[in-house]
N, C-alpha and C positions, 0 to 999 in steps of 0.2 A: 377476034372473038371466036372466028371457027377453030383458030389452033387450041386453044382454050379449052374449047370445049372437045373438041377430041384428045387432048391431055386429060382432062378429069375423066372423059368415058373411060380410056386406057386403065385411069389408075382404078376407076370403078371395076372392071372386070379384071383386074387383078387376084389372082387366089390368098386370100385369106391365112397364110402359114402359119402365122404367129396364134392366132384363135386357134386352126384345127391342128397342132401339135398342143397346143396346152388343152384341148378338147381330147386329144386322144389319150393323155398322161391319167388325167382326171378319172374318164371312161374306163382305165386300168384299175385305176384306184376302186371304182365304183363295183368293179366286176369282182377283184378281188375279194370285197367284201361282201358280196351278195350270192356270188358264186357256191359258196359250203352251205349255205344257209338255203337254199334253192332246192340243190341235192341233197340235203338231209331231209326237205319236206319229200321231194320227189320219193327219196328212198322206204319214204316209213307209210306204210298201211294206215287207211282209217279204221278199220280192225283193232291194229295194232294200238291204235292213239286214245281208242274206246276202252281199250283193254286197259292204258295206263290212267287214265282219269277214272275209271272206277275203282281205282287202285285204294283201297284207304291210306294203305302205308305211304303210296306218292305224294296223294292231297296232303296228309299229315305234315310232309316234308314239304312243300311246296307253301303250306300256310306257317311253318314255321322258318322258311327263310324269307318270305316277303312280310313276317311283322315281324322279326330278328333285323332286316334290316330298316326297318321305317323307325322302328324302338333307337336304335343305335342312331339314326338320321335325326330323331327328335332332339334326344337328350344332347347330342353334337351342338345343335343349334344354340342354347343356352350358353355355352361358355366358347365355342368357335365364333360367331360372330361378332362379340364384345373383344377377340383378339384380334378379327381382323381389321375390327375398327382402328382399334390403337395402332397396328401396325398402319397401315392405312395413312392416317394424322397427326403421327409422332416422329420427331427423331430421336435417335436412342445410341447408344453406344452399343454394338454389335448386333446393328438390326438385322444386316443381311444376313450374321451367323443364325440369328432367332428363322429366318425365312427357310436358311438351308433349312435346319432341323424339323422343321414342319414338312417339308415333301420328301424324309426321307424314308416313311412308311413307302413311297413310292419307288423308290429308287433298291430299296433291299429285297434280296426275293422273301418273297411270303411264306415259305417255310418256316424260317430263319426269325420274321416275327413273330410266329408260332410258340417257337420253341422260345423267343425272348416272354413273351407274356407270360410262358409258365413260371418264370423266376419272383412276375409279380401278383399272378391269381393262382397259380398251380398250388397243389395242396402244402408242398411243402415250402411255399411263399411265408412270408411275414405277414401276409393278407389270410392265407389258407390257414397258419395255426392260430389266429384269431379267430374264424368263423368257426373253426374246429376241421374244415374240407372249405377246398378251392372252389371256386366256380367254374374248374375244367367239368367238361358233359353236361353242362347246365344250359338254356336259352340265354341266363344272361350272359354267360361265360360267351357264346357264341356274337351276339351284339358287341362286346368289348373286342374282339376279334374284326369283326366287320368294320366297327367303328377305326380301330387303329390304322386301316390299310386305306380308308375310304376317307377319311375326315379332310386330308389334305385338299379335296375337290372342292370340298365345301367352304372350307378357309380361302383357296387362291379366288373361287368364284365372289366370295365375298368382299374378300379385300378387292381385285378392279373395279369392283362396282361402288365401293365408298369412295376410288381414287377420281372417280368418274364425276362424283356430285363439287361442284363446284365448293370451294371451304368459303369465300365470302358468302353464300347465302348462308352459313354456320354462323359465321362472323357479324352477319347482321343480325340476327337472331340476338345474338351474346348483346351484343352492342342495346338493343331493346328489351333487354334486362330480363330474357328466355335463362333459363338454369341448363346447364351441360344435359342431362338429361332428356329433358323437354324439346332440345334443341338436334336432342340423335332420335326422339321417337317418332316428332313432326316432321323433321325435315330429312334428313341423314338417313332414314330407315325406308322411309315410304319411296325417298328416290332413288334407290337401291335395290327394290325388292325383287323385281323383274330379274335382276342377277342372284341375290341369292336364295328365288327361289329355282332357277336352274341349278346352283351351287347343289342342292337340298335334290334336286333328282337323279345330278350326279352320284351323288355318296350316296344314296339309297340304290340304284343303278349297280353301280360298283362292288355295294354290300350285297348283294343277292347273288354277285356271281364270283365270291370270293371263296375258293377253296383251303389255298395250301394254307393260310394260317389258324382257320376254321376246323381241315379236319386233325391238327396237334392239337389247339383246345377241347373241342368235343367230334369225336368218330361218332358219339353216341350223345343224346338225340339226333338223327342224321339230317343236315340239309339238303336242299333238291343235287347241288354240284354234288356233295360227298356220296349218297346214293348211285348219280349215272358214275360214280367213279367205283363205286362198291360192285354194279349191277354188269359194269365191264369187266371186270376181274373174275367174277363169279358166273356168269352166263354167257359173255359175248356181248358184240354189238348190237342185235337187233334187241335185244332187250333194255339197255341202255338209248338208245335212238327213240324209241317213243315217248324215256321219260324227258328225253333232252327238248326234243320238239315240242311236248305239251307245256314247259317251264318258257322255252323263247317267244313261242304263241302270249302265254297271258304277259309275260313281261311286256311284248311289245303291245300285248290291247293297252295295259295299263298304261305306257310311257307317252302312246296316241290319246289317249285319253285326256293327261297329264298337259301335255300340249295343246290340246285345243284347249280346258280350259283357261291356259294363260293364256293364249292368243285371244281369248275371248274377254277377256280380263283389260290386255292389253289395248281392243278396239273403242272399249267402254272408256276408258281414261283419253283416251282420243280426242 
């Protein structure tokens, strides 16, 4: 018994390596990311930050890209969800190809979608000599923008969360003579939502900080990115730096916000 027990003390006061190298990988990663964001507070004046929130022009921008991207977030949900379902509980001939094509907003730089939407909203689109003018430099011009580069979050958060609900409890449903419908509103949707309403902060998330294919469609009404991009070119840093800080500030009250009430959501179902 005593050797025993002097073999576990041993392995007990053994150091830990495999925890504090992946503690310290992690701690890189965390640093990384917290790091510019630290220094950009540190750097920028509360002066400064007064200065950009009485700004009308910034507020302007700032409320016109966080409901440019909720708009584009909403109207997403309507027809991405009902995709992701089917992909989700179908098989299909060339499903994966269907999958590629949906995260390939992600994969092309955002310029490059920019200049592709012009072909189908830009004025001299088949769209634009319809309306008479495109809806390049318009709010909704910009949502369609936001929407294309960001929807893909919203679909993939979508679709693992339907792959997630078990299909026999669908199956039982069907079997007790529920209608396809009836059977994705009660059951399929409700236990799912907890994912896509992450999917939904995502792509609102993603939309608010979407520049390159925002400022091809509209330079003009400007969002808060196209602005600190405007204000750097035109002034310098320190005048861009407080409108950057005052936009990461509400983003992040919003996105705390956003989270507690699903967590709180989440308790209640509990």
């Amino acid at each position: 018994m005593t050797i025993m027990k002097k073999q576990q003390h041993r392995l007990s006061r053994k150091i830990p390596w495999f925890e504090l190298t992946f503690t310290a990988l992690g701690s890189c990663v965390i640093i990384f990311v917290i790091a510019p964001l630290i220094n950009l507070a540190i750097a920028t004046s509360f002066g400064d930050l007064a200065e950009a929130a009485a700004d009308q022009k910034v507020i302007e921008s700032i409320k016109l890209t966080l409901t440019a991207a909720l708009f584009a977030t909403l109207i997403s949900v309507f027809a991405g969800i009902p995709l992701a379902y089917m992909l989700a509980r179908k098989k299909f001939f060339a499903k994966s190809i269907l999958l590629a094509v949906i995260y390939l907003p992600i994969i092309i730089p955002h310029s490059a979608a920019g200049i592709a939407l012009l072909t189908v909203i830009g004025r001299q689109s088949f769209l634009g000599r319809i309306l008479g003018s495109g809806l390049t430099g318009t709010a909704a011009g910009i949502s369609i923008a936001m929407a294309f580069v960001s929807i893909p979050f919203l679909i993939n958060a979508a679709y693992q969360a339907f792959l997630a609900v078990p299909v026999r409890l669908e199956n039982i449903a069907r079997t007790l003579g529920a209608s396809p419908s009836h059977t994705f509103f009660t059951i399929a949707l409700p236990l799912s939502k907890r994912g896509i309403i992450s999917g939904m902060i995502l792509m609102w998330a993603r939309g608010i900080s979407e520049f390159g294919a925002v400022i091809i469609v509209a330079y003009h009404p400007m969002t808060t990115p196209v602005m600190v991009f405007q204000r750097l070119n035109d002034y310098g840093l320190v005048y861009a730096r407080s409108v950057t800080v005052l936009l990461i500030a509400i983003c992040v009250g919003l996105f705390v916000i956003l989270r507690l009430i699903s967590n709180l959501k989440k308790r209640e179902t509990e």
